[in-house]
C-alpha positions as CSV (number, residue, x, y, z in Angstrom):
1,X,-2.0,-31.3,-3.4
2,X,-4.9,-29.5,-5.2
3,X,-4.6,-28.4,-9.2
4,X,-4.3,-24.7,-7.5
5,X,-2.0,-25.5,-4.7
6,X,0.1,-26.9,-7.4
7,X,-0.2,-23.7,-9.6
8,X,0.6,-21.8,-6.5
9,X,3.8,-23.7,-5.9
10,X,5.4,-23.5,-9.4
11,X,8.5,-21.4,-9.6
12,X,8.6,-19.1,-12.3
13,X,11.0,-19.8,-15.7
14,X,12.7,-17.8,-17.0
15,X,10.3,-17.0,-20.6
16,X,7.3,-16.1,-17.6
17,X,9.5,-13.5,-15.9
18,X,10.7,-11.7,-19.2
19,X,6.8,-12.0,-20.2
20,X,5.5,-10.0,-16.7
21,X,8.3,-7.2,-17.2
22,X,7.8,-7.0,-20.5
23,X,4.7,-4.0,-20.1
24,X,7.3,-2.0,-18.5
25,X,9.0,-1.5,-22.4
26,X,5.5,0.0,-24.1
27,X,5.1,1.9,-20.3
28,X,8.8,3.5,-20.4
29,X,9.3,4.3,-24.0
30,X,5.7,6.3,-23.0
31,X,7.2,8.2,-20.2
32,X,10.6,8.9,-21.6
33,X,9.1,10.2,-24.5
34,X,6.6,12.8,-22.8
35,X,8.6,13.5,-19.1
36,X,12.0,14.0,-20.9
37,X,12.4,14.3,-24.6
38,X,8.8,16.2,-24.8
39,X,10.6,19.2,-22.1
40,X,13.1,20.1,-24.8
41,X,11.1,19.8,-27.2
42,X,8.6,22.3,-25.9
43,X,11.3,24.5,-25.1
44,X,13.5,24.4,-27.8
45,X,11.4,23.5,-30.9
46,X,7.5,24.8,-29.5
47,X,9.2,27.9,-27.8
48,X,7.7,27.3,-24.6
49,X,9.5,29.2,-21.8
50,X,11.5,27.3,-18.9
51,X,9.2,28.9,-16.7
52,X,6.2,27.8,-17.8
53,X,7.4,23.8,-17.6
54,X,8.2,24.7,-13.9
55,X,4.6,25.8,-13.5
56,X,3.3,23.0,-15.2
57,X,5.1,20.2,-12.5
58,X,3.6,22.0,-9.9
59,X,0.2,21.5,-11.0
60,X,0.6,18.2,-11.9
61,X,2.5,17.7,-8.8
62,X,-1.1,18.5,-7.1
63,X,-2.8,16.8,-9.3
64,X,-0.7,13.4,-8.4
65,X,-2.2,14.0,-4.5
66,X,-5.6,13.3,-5.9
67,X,-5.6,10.4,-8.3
68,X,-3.0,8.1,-7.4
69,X,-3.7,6.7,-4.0
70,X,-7.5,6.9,-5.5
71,X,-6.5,4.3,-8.0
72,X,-4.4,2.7,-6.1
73,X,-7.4,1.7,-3.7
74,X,-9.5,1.2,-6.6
75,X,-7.6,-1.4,-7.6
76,X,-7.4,-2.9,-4.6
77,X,-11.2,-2.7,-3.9
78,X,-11.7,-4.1,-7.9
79,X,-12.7,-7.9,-7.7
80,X,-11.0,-10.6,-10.1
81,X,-13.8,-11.3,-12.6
82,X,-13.5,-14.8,-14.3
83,X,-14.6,-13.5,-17.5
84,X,-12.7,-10.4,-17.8
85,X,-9.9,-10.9,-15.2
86,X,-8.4,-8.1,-13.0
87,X,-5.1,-6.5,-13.6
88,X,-4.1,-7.5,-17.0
89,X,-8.0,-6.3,-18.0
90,X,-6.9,-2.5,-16.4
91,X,-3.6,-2.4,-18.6
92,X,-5.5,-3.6,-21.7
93,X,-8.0,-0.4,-21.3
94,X,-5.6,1.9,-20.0
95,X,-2.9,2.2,-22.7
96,X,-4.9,3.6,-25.6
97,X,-5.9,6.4,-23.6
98,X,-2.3,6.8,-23.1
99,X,-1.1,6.5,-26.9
100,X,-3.8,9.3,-27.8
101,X,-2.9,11.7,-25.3
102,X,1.0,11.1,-26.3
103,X,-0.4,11.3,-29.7
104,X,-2.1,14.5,-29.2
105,X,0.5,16.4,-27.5
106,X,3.2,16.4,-30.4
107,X,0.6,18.8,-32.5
108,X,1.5,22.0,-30.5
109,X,2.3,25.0,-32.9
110,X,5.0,27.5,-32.2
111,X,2.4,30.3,-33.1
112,X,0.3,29.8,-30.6
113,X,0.2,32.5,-27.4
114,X,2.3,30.7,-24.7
115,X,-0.5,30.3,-22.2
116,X,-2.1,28.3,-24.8
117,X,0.8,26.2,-25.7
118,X,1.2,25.7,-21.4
119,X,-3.0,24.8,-21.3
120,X,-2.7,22.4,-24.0
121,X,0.1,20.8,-22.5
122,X,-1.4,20.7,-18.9
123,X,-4.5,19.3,-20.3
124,X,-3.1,16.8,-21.8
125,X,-0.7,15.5,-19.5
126,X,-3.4,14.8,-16.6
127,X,-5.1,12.4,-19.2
128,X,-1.8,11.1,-19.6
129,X,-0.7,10.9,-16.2
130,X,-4.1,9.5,-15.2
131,X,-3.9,6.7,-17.8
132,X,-0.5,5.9,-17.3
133,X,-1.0,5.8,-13.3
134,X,-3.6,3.3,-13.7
135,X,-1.4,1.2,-16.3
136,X,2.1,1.2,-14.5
137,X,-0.3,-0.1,-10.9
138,X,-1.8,-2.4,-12.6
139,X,1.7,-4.1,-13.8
140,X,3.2,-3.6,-10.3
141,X,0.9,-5.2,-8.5
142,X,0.5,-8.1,-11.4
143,X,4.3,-8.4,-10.7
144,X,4.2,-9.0,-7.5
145,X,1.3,-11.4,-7.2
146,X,3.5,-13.4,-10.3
147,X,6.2,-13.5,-8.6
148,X,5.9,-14.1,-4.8
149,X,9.6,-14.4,-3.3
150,X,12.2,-12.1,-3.0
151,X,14.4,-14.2,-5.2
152,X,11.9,-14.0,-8.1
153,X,10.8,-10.5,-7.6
154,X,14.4,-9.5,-7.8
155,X,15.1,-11.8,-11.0
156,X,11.6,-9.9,-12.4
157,X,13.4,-6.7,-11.7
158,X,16.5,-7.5,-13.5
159,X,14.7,-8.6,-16.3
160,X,12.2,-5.5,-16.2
161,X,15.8,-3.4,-16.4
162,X,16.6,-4.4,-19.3
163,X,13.3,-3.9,-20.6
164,X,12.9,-0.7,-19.4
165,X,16.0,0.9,-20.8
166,X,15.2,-1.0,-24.4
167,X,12.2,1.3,-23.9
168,X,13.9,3.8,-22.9
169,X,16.3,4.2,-25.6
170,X,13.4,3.8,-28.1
171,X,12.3,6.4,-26.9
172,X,15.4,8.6,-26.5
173,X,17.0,8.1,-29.9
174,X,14.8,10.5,-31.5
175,X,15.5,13.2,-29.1
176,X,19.2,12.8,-29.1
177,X,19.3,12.6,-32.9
178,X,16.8,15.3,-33.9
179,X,17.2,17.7,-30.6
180,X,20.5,18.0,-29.9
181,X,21.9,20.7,-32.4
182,X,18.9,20.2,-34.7
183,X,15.3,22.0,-34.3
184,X,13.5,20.9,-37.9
185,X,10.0,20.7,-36.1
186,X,8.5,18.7,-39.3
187,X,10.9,15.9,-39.2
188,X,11.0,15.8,-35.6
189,X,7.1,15.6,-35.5
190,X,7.3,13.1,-38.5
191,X,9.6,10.8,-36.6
192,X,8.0,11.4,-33.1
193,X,4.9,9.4,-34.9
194,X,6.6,6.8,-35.7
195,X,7.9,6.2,-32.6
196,X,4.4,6.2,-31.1
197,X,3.2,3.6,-33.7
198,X,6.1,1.5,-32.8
199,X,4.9,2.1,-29.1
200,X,1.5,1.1,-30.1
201,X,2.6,-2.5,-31.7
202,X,4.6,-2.7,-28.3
203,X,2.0,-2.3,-26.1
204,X,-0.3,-5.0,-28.6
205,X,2.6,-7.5,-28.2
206,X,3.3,-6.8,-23.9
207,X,-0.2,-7.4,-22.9
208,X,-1.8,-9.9,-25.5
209,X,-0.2,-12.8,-23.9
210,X,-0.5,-11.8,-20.1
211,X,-3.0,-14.0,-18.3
212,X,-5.1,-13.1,-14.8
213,X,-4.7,-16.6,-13.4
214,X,-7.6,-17.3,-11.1
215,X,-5.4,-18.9,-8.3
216,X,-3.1,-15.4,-8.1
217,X,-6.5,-13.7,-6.4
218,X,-8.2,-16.8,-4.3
219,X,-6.8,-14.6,-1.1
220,X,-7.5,-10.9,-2.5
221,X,-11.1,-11.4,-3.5
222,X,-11.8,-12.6,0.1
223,X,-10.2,-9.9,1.1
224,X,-12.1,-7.4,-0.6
225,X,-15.9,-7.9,1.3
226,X,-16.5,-5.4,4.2
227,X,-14.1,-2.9,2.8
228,X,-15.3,0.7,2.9
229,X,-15.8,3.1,-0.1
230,X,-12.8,4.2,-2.1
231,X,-12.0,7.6,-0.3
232,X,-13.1,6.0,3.4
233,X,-10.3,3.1,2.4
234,X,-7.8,5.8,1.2
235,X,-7.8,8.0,4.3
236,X,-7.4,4.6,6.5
237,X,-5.3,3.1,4.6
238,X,-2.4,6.7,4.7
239,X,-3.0,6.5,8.0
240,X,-1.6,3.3,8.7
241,X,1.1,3.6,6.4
242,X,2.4,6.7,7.8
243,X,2.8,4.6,10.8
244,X,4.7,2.1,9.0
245,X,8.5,3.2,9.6
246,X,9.6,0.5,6.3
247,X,7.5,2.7,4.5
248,X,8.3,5.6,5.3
249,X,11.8,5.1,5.0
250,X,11.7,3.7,1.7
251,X,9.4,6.9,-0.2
252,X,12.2,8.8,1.5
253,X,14.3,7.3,-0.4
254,X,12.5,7.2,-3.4
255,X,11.6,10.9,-3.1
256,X,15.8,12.1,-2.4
257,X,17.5,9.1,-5.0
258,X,14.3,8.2,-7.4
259,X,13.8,11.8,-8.5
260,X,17.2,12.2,-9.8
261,X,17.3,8.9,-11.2
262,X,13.8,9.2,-13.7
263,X,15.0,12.8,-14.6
264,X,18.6,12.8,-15.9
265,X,18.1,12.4,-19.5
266,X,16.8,16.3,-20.0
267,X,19.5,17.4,-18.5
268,X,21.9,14.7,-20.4
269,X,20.2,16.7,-23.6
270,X,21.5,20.2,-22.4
271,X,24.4,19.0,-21.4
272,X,24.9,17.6,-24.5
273,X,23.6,20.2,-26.7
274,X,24.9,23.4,-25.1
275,X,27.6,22.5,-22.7
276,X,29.6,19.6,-25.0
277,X,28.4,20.6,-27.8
278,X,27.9,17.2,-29.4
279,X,26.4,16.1,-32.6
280,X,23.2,13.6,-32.7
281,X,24.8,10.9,-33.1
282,X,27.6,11.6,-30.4
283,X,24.9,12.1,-28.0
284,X,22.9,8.8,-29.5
285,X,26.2,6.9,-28.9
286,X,26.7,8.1,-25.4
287,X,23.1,7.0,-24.6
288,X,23.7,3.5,-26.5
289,X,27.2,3.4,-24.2
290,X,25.2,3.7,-21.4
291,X,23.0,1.0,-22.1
292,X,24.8,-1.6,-23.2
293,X,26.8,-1.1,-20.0
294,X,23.9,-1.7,-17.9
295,X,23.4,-4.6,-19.9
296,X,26.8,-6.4,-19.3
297,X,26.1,-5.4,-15.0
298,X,22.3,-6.4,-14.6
299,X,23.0,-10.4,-14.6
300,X,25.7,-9.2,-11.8
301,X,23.7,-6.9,-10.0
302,X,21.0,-9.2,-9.7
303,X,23.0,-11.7,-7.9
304,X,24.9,-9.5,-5.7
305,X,21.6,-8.0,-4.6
306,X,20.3,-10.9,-3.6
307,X,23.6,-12.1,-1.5
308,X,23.9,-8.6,0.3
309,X,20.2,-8.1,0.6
310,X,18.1,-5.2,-0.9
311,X,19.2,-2.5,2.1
312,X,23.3,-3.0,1.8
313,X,23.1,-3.6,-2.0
314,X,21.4,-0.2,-2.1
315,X,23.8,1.9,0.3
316,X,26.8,0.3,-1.6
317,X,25.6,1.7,-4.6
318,X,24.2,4.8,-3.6
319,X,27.8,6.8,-3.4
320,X,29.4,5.4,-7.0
321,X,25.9,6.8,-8.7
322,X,26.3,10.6,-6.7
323,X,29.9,10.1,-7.8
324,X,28.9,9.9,-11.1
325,X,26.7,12.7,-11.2
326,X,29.0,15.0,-9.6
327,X,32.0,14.4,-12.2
328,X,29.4,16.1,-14.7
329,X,29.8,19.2,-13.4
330,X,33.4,19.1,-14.1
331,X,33.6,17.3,-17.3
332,X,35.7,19.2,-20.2
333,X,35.0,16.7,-23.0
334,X,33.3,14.2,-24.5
335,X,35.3,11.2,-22.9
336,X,35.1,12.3,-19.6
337,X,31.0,12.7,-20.4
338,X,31.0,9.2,-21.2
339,X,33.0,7.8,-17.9
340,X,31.0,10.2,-15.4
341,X,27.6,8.8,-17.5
342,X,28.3,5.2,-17.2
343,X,29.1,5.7,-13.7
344,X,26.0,6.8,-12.5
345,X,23.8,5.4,-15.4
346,X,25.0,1.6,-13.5
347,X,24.9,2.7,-9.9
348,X,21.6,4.4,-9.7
349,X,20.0,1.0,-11.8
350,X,21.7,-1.1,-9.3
351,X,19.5,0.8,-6.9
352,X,16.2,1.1,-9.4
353,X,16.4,-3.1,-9.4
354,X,16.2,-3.4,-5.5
355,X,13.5,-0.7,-5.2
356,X,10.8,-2.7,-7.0
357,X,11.1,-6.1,-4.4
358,X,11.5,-3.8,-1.8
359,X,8.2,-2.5,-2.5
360,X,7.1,-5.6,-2.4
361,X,8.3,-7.0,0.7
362,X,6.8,-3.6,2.8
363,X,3.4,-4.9,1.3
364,X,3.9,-8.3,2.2
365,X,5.1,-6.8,5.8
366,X,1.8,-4.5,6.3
367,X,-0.3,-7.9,5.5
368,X,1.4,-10.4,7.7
369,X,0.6,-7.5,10.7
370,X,-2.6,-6.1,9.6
371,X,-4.2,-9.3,7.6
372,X,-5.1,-7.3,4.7
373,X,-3.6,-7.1,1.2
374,X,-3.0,-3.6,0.2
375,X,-0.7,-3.9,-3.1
376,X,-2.5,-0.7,-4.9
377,X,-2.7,1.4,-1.8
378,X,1.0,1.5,-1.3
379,X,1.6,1.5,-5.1
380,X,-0.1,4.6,-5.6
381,X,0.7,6.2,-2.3
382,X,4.3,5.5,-3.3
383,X,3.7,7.0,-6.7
384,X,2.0,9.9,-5.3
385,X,4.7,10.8,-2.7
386,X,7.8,9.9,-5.5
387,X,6.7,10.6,-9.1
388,X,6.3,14.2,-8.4
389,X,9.9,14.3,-7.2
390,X,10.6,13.8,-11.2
391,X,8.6,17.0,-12.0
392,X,9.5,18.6,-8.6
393,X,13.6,17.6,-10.3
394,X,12.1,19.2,-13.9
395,X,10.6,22.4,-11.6
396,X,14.5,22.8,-10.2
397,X,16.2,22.0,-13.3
398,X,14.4,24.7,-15.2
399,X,14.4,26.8,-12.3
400,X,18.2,26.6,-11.9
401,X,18.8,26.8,-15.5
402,X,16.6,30.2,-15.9
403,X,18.3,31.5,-12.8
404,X,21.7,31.7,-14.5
405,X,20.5,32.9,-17.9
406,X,19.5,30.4,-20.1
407,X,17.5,31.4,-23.5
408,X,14.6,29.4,-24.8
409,X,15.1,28.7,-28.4
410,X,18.6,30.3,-28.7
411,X,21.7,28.1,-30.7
412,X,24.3,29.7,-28.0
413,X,24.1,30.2,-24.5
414,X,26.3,32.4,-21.8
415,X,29.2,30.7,-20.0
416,X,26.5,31.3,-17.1
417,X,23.8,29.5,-18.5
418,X,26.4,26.2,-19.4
419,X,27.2,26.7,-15.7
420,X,23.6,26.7,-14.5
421,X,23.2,23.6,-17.0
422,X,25.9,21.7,-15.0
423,X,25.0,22.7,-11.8
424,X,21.4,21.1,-12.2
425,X,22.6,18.2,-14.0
426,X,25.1,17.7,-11.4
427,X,25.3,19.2,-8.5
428,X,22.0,18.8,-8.0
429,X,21.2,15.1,-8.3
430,X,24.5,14.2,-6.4
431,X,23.4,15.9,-3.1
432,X,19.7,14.6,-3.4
433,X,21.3,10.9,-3.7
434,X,23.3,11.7,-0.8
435,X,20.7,12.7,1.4
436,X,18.7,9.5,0.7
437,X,21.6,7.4,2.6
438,X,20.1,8.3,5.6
439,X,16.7,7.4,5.4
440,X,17.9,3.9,4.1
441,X,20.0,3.4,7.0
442,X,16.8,3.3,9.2
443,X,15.0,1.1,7.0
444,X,14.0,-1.7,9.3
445,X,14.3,-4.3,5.7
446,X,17.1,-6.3,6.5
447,X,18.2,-9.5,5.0
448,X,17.0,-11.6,7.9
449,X,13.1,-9.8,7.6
450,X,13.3,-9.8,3.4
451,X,14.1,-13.8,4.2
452,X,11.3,-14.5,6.6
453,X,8.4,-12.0,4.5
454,X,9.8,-13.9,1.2
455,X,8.2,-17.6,3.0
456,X,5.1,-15.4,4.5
457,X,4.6,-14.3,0.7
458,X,4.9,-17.8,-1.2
459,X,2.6,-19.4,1.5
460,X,-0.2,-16.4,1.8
461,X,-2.2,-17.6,-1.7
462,X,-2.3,-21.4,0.0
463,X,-3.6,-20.6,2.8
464,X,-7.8,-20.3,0.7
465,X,-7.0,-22.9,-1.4
């Protein structure tokens, strides 16, 4: 055996899987902070109306059509280079065009005229997005060239979970402390900093060690002669995954159960702040309740989704998440918050740590029949088709929540407006999660195919060397 068959062969411990999730903690604590905390903080602190957020995730929803398949193919059509690398090298330039639009967009004044406040914030956000697009590809593809079975992509996930939601309650602890029955826009600003600083050492620390191993791309750059120019690749390349009914299936899924899933904590902070009436810290507990009880399931859910298989995992935990949701639009107290939180908080990460391998084995899939590695295409398609779902969720939120009444910038709200509040952080997300058992039900990723694509994928990178 070769020094790069042997390479190739090595199973993954556990220090190297923590290591390739670990990006995802900079990359979440980013996209918390500026698709969830920033919406309340525009509203309630800037004094932006509802409305205009609504109009805002439409545009960008637009503005997703154009520039994430394009990078996705990009990235694909990007050669390893020995001296710079390939994936890891995209991450390193991409996040401090990230941390300066984040940066940038805390700075917005409540005197300014509001189509001013909504320009600035639109402007913004597509460097944002654009950065962060190229950033969170990047890491998903480097994932799944790292790890190459099922078993190890689903190990990845667990790990990237946890990671995630450390992230993720970095960057939510602000809000929860400062937005919920507060609105001192100096100290929140203040501390908003300081969380981005935090985000920068985190981002430093995720991506210093990360190597672009030559033998992960000895099949990719071979690949890569003959292909056409970027657009040329990107109309092919829909083509034939709109063909593909595992794809299909699966952004399906993504758009109905992923959309609710990235956008429940702005409505967690209404709900919260107006309908339960909590202080910071209750609402800081319930988040850290929340996580901690995704910590003590991950180790389990990892296991049982790779005994049941991604597909059945999924469905079994589809209906305890809408479950979950639903009971908020019932909930009297603070308690019952906590119960119908946890619930769903468990359930829908359950789902979020299949998703990921799943991904990965449709890839593997569209090689083993077409011969050609297309990890970004399918990334960025899939992020084009699902991460406007989380603005589209924003869009219906607001939508629902102006709709019955509610006032920018007031302390109280009608009984109306509380009702519109529950409704869209309830209601809503339950029969969106619903609707995705379908689609899942015809996925054609079964535990017998995620078997045999899990061998296709741990041979493919021997087969050149």
């Amino acid at each position: 055996m070769s020094a790069i068959e042997d390479k190739i062969s090595r199973r993954l411990t556990g220090w190297q899987k923590f290591m390739i999730s670990f990006p995802t903690m900079p990359g979440n604590l980013s996209n918390v902070l500026i698709h969830n905390a920033f919406l309340k903080y525009y509203t309630d602190i800037v004094g932006l109306n509802p409305k205009f957020i609504g109009i805002l995730y439409a545009i960008f929803g637009i503005w997703n059509a154009i520039n994430d398949p394009a990078i996705g193919v990009w990235l694909d059509r990007l050669k390893y280079n020995p001296q710079r690398g390939k994936y890891v090298y995209v991450m390193r330039l991409s996040a401090p065009v990230t941390l300066v639009a984040s940066f940038a967009m805390i700075f917005a004044q409540p005197s300014w005229d509001q189509w001013v406040i909504f320009a600035f914030m639109l402007i913004l956000l597509f460097i944002y997005d654009t950065s962060m697009t190229t950033f969170s590809i990047a890491h998903a593809n480097y994932k799944l060239l790292a790890a190459k079975t099922s078993e190890e992509r689903v190990d990845v996930s667990v790990f990237t979970s946890y990671i995630a939601n450390i992230g993720g309650f970095l960057g939510t602890v602000i809000p929860t402390l400062l937005l919920v029955g507060n609105s001192d826009k100096t100290l929140t600003t203040i501390l908003f900093c300081a969380v981005l600083a935090l985000n920068s050492i985190l981002y430093l620390v995720a991506l210093k060690p990360l190597k672009d191993a030559e033998e992960m791309y000895v099949k990719e750059n071979v690949q890569i002669a003959g292909r056409k120019g970027i657009f040329g690749d990107v109309f092919d390349n829909v083509r034939e995954a709109v063909k593909s009914r595992a794809f299909v299936t699966f952004v399906l899924v993504q758009i109905l159960v992923g959309g609710p899933s990235a956008f429940y904590f702005t409505p967690f902070l209404y709900m919260s702040d107006y309908v339960l009436e909590l202080k910071g810290i209750q609402a800081t507990l319930m988040d850290v309740l929340m996580g901690l009880s995704l910590f003590a399931a991950a180790p389990f859910l990892g296991k049982f989704i790779k005994k049941r298989g991604m597909k059945n995992a999924m469905l079994l935990a589809l209906i305890p998440s809408a479950c979950g949701f639903l009971l908020l639009a019932f909930v009297q107290n603070y308690y019952q918050a906590i119960a119908a939180y946890i619930l769903m908080y468990v359930f829908t990460q359950a789902v979020s740590i299949a998703m990921s391998p799943m991904l990965g084995a449709i890839i593997d899939e569209d090689e083993q029949r077409t011969g050609l590695r297309k990890a970004g295409m399918y990334t960025g398609l899939d992020a084009l088709l699902t991460i406007p779902m989380s603005g589209i969720q924003a869009s219906l939120f607001m939508g629902i929540i102006s709709y019955f009444g509610f006032q920018a910038g007031s302390d109280v709200q009608s009984a109306n407006a509380l009702l519109g509040i529950q409704i869209g952080a309830g209601v809503l997300p339950c029969a969106c999660i619903l609707l995705g058992i379908i689609p899942l039900l015809l996925s054609p990723i079964n535990k017998k195919k995620e078997l045999e694509l899990s061998e296709f994928s741990k041979n493919r990178q021997m087969e050149l060397s």
